[in-house]
C-alpha positions in Angstrom: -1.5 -39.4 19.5 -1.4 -42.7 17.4 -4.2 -43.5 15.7 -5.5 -47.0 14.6 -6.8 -47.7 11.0 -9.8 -45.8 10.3 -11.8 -49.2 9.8 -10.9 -50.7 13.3 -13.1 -48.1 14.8 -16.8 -48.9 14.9 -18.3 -45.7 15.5 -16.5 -42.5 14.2 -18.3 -39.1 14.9 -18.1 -36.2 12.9 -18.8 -33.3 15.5 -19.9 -29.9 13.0 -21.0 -29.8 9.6 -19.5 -26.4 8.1 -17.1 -27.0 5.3 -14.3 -28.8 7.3 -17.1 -31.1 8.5 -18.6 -32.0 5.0 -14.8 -32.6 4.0 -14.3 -35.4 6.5 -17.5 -37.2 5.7 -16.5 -37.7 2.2 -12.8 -38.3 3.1 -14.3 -40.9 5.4 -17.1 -42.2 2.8 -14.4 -42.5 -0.1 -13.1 -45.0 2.2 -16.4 -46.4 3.2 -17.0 -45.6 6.1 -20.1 -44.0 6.8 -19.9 -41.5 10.2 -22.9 -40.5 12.5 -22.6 -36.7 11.9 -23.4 -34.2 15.0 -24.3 -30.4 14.9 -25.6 -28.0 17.8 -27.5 -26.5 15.3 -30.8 -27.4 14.5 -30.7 -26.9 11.0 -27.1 -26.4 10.1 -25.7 -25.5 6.9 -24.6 -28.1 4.9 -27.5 -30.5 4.9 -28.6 -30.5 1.5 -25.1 -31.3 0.5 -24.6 -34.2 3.5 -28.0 -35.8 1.6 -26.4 -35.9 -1.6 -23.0 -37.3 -0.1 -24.7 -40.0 1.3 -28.8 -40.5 2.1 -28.9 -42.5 4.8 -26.6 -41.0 7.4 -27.8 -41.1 11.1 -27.8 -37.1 11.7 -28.0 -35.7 15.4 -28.9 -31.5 15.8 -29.5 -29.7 18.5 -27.1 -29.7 22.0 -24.7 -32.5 21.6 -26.4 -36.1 24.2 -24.0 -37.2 26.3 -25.2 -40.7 25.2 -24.7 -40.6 22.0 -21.1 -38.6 21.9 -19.8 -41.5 24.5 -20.9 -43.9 21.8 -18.8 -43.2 19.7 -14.9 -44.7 19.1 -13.3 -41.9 17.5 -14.7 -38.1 17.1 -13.7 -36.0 14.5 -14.4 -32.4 15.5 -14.7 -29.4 13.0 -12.7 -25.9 14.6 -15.9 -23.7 14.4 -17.0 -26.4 17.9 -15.8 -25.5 21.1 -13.7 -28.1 22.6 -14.7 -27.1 26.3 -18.5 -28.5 25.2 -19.2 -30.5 28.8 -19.8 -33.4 26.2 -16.5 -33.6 24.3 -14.4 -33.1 27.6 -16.2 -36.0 29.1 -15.2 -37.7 25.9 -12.0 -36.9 26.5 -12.1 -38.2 30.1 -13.3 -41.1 28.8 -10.4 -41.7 26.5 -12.3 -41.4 23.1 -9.8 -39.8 20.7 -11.2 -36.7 19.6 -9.2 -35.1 16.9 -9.1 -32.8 13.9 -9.1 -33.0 9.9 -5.0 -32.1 10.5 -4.5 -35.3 12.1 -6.3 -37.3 8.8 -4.8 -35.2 6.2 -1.6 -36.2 8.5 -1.2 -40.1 7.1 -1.3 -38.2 2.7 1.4 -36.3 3.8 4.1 -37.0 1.7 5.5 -34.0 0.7 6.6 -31.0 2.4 4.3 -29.1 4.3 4.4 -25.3 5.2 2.5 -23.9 8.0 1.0 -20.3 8.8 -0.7 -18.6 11.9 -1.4 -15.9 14.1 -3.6 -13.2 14.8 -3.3 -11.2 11.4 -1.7 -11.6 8.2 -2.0 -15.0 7.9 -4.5 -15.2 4.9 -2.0 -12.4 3.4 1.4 -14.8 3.9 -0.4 -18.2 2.8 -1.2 -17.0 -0.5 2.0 -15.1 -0.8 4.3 -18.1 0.0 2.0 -20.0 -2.5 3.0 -17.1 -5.4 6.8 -17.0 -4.2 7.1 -21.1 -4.6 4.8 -21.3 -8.0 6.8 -18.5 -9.4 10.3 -20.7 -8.6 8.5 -24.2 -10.5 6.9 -26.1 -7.6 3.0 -27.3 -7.9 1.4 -25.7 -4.6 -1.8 -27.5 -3.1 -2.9 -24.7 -0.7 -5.3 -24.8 1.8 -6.2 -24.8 5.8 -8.4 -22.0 7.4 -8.1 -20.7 3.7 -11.0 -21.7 2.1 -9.9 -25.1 1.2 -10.2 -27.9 3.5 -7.3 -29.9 3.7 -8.9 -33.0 3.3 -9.9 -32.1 -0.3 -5.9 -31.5 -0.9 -5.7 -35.1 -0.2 -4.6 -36.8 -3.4 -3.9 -33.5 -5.6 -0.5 -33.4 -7.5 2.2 -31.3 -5.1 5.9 -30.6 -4.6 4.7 -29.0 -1.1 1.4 -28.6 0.7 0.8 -24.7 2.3 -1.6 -24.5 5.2 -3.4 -21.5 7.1 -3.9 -23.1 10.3 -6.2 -21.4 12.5 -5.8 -21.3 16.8 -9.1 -23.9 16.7 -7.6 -26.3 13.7 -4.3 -26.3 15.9 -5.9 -27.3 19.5 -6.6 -30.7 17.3 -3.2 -31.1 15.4 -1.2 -33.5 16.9 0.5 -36.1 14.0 1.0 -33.2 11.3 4.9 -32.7 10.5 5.9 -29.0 9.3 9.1 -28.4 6.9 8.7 -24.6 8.1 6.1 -23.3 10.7 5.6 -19.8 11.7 3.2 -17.7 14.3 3.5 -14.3 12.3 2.1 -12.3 15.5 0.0 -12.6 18.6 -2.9 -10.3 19.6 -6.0 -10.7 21.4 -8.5 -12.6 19.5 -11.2 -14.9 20.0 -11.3 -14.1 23.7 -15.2 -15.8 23.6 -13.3 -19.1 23.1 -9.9 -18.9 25.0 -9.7 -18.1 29.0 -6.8 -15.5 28.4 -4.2 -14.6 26.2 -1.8 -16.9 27.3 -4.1 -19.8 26.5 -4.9 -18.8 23.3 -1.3 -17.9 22.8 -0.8 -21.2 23.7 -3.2 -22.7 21.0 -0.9 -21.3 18.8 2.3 -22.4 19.5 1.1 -25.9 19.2 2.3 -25.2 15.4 6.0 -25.8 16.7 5.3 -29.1 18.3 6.8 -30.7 15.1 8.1 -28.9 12.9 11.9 -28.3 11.3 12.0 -25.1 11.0 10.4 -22.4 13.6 10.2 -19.0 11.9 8.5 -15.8 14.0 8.9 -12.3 15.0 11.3 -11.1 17.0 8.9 -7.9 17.5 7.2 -10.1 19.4 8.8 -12.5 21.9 5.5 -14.4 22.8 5.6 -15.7 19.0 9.5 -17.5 19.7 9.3 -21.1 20.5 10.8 -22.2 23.7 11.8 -25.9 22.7 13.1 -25.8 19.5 16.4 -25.5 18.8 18.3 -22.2 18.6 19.6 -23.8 14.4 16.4 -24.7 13.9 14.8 -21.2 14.4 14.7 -18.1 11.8 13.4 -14.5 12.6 12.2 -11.7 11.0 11.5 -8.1 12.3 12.2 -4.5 12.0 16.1 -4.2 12.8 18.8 -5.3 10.4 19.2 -8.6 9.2 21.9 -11.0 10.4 24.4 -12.9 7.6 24.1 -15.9 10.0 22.5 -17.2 12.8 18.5 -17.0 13.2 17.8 -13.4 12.0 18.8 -13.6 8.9 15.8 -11.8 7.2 15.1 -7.8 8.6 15.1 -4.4 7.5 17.2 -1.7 6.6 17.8 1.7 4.7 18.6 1.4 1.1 18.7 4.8 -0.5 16.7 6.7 2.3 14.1 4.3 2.2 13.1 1.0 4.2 14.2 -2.3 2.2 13.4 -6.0 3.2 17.1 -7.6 3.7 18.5 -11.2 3.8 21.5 -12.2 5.4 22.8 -8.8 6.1 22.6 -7.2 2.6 19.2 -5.6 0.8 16.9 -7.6 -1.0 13.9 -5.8 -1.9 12.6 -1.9 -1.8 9.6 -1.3 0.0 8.6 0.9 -2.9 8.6 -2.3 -5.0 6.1 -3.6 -3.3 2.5 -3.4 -4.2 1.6 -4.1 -0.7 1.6 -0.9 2.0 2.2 -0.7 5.6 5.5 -1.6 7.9 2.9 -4.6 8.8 3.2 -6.2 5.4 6.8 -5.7 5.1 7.2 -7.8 8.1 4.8 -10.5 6.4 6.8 -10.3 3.1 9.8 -11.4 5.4 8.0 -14.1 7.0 6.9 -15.6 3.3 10.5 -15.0 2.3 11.6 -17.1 5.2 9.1 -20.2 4.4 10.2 -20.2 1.6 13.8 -20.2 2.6 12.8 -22.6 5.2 11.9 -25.0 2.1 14.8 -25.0 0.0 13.6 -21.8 -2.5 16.8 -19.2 -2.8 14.9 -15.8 -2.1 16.5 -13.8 -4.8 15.5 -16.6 -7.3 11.5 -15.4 -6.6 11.8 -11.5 -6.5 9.5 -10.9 -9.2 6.8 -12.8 -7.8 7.3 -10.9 -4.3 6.9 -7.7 -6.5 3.9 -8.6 -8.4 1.7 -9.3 -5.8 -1.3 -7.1 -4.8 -2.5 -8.9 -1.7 -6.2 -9.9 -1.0 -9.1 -8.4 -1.5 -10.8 -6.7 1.6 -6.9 -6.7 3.1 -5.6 -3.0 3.1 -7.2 -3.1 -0.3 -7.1 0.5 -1.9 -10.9 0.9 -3.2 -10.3 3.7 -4.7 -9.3 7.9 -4.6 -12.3 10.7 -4.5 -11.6 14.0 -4.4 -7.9 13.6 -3.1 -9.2 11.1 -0.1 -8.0 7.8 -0.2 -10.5 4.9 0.8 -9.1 1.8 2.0 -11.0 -1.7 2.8 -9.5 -3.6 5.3 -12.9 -5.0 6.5 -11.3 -8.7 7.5 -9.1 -7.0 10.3 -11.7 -8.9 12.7 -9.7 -8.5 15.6 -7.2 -5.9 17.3 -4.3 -6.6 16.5 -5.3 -7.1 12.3 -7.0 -2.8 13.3 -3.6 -2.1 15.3 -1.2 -3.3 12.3 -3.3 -1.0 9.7 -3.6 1.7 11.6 -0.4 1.7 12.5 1.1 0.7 8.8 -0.9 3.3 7.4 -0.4 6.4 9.6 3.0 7.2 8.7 1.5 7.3 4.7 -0.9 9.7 5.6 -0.2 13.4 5.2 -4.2 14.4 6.1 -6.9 13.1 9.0 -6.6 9.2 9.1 -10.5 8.6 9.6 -11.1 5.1 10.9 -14.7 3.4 10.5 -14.5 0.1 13.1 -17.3 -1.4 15.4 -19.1 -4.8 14.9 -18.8 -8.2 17.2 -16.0 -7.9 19.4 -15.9 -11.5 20.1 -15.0 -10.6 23.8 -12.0 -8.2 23.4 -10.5 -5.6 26.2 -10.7 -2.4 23.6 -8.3 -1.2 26.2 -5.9 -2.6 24.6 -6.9 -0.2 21.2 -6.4 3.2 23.0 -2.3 3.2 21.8 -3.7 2.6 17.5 -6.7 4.8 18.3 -4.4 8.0 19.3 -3.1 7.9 16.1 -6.3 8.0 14.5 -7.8 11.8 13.7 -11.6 10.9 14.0 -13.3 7.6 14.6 -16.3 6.7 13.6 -18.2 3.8 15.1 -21.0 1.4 14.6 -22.5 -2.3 15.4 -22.6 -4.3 18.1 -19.7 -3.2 20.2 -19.1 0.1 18.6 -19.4 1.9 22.2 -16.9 -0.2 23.7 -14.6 1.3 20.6 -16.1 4.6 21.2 -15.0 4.5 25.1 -11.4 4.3 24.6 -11.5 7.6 22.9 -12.5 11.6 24.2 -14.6 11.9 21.2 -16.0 9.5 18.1 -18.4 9.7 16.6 -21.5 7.3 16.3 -23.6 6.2 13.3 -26.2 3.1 13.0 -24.8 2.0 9.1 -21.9 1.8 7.0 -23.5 4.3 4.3 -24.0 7.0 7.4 -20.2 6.1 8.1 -19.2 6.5 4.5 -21.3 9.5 4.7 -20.1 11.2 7.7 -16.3 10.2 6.2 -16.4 12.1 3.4 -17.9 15.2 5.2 -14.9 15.6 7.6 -11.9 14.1 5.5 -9.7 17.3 3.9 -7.5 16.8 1.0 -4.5 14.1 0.9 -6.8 12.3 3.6 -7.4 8.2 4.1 -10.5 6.5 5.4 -9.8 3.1 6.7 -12.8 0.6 7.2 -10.7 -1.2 9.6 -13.4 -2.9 12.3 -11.4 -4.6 15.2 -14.7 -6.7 15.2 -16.3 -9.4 13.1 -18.9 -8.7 10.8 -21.9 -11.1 12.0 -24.1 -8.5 14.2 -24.8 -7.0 10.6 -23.5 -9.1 7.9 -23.1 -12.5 6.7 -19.4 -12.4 6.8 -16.5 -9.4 6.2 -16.4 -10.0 2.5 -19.8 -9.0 2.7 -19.2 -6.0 5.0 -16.2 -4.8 2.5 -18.3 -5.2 -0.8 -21.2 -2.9 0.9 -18.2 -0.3 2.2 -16.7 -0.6 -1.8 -21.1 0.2 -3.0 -21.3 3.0 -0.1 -18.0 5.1 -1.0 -18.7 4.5 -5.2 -23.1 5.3 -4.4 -21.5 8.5 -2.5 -19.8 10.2 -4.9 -21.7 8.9 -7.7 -24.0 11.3 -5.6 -21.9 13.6 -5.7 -21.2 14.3 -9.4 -24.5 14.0 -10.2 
């Protein structure tokens, strides 16, 4: 898609006022241009901070009008709005460009730019590639589905942007050019949004529609790219590495124990890590490989790759009580982020692995759970879809609140035991956000057994 000069269009939309959306009316004020802002909302967040961008912007809430949407010359959507909205596909139809923030941030850049999806991990690689190429001298502007819009990156001081792009930011990417691009896994996710897997697997791949260098897992075939070159591709995965072609970054055995290798020979110990789980040692490869993909020697940034302790609410270790392990890993929102946990952590775990899960399940087949939830010794389950989780199993058991779950945990975990908050579901049936959820699971297990040695 070629886009005109923002100033030859008369009337640009800006469709959702969450963060991205507030990030594209300045962008677009800075240049002065003032938008006509739309939300489905009828009081969406972001309002007192649109009056204090600019006081006089026409502001329409509520279902988007027809009339007013095929007003406009150019619409800017947020990713939180559904593109199938009857009014934006008629806008479409009626050949009105409607785009994201990627294809703006597009015409700044002019440095490198590394890109990251899939269904889990992705938070986990951005900020790790970010460590790896500070730690080898480069200024990093970071940002995406992150936390930082990328529009507020426009402008800042960087050798090389890195970008979490979400399924929803990458429907609206067409113009953004990727030094190294990767889709670290595919699992179902989002399945209130997408028609079936394939289509949201096909969201996804969008990420390889320009890009130099496609990097993904060869556990995973879905995540390969089917139109970029075969030199243009590297892999990462569970067998050994290759010293050429594309899978040149893998595993092996290194003194009895699993080691992350490069080019056929052992880079990095898995006990070196701070980060647990056969998961992350498949997402250190993948940052390894962006980084590669960039120009950065891998055995120049070792120290940064052991240093890092991963983010918070991520596998995060909250803490040991009475030889039971509890672990937060409230932002696996989906199944596969549950799966990869479960999974990563069960072969760590001499006792019961006890797994708390249950909220929103944003339209998921918990079918597909049953494999992860056989390796689990006692579930425990609660929210809004916690009986779908409870289905897939002979036996869970069923609370109404995260302290009753803390509470039943720690009645039927046995010595050298883990509980793993580890939903499969987002948090909004009970929280504002997983953050939220993790920081009340981190007060339940500390209030418990501050009980308890009382």
């Amino acid at each position: 898609m070629k886009l005109a000069a923002l100033d030859t269009y008369e009337a640009i939309g800006v469709v959702g006022l969450g963060q991205t959306g507030l990030s594209c009316v300045r962008y677009l004020l800075q240049r002065d241009i003032a938008p006509i802002i739309f939300d489905t909302r009828a009081e969406p967040p972001g309002l007192k901070e649109l009056a204090e961008l600019h006081a006089e912007l026409e502001i329409h809430t509520g279902p988007l009008q027809l009339e007013h949407i095929l007003a406009m010359d150019l619409l800017i959507v947020s990713p939180g709005v559904d593109l199938r909205t009857p009014a934006l596909q008629l806008a479409s139809d009626a050949a009105i460009p409607v785009i994201g923030d990627m294809d703006l941030f597009a015409r700044h850049a002019n440095k490198p730019v590394l890109g990251i999806t899939g269904s889990n991990g992705k938070s986990t690689v951005t900020r790790l590639v970010t460590d790896l190429l500070t730690a080898a001298g480069k200024k990093v502007a970071m940002g995406g589905n992150i936390g930082v819009p990328v529009l507020d990156l426009v402008g800042q001081p960087a050798d090389v942007f890195v970008l979490e792009l979400s399924s929803f930011q990458l429907e609206l990417m067409h113009d953004l050019h990727l030094r190294g691009g990767t889709i670290l896994n595919i699992s179902d996710d989002h399945m209130d949004r997408y028609s079936d897997l394939r289509d949201y697997s096909n969201a996804k791949h969008r990420i390889y529609n320009r890009v130099d260098v496609a990097i993904w897992n060869r556990e995973q075939e879905m995540t390969a790219p089917s139109l970029v070159p075969l030199n243009a591709q590297l892999t990462f995965g569970l067998s050994p590495s290759s010293e050429h072609g594309p899978d040149q970054f893998g595993l092996t055995e290194e003194d009895g124990e699993f080691a992350i290798s490069f080019a056929g020979e052992p880079l990095l110990k898995a006990s070196e890590l701070q980060l647990t789980g056969v998961h992350n040692l498949l997402n250190v490869q993948a940052a390894l490989a962006l980084v590669y993909a960039y120009g950065v020697d891998p055995h120049e940034i070792l120290d940064a790759a052991r240093n890092f302790k991963g983010l918070p609410h991520r596998c995060e270790l909250v803490g040991e009580y009475q030889q039971v392990q509890w672990v937060n890993d409230s932002k696996a929102t989906n199944i596969g982020a549950a799966e990869a946990a479960i999974f990563g952590t069960r072969q760590l775990v001499k006792g019961k692995l006890i797994l708390i899960a249950g909220g929103d399940g944003k339209g998921a087949d918990f079918a597909h759970f049953r494999a992860a939830l056989k390796q689990v010794d006692v579930v425990i389950v609660l929210g809004k879809d916690g009986e779908r989780i409870a289905n897939q199993v002979e036996h869970a058991v069923r609370v109404k609140t995260l302290e009753e779950a803390v509470a039943t945990a720690a009645e039927l975990a046995t010595p050298n035991s883990m509980v793993l908050l580890s939903p499969a579901c987002a948090s909004l049936d009970m929280f504002k956000n997983y953050e939220q959820r993790g920081e009340k699971f981190r007060a339940a297990v500390e209030a418990h057994y501050g009980r308890k040695s009382a």
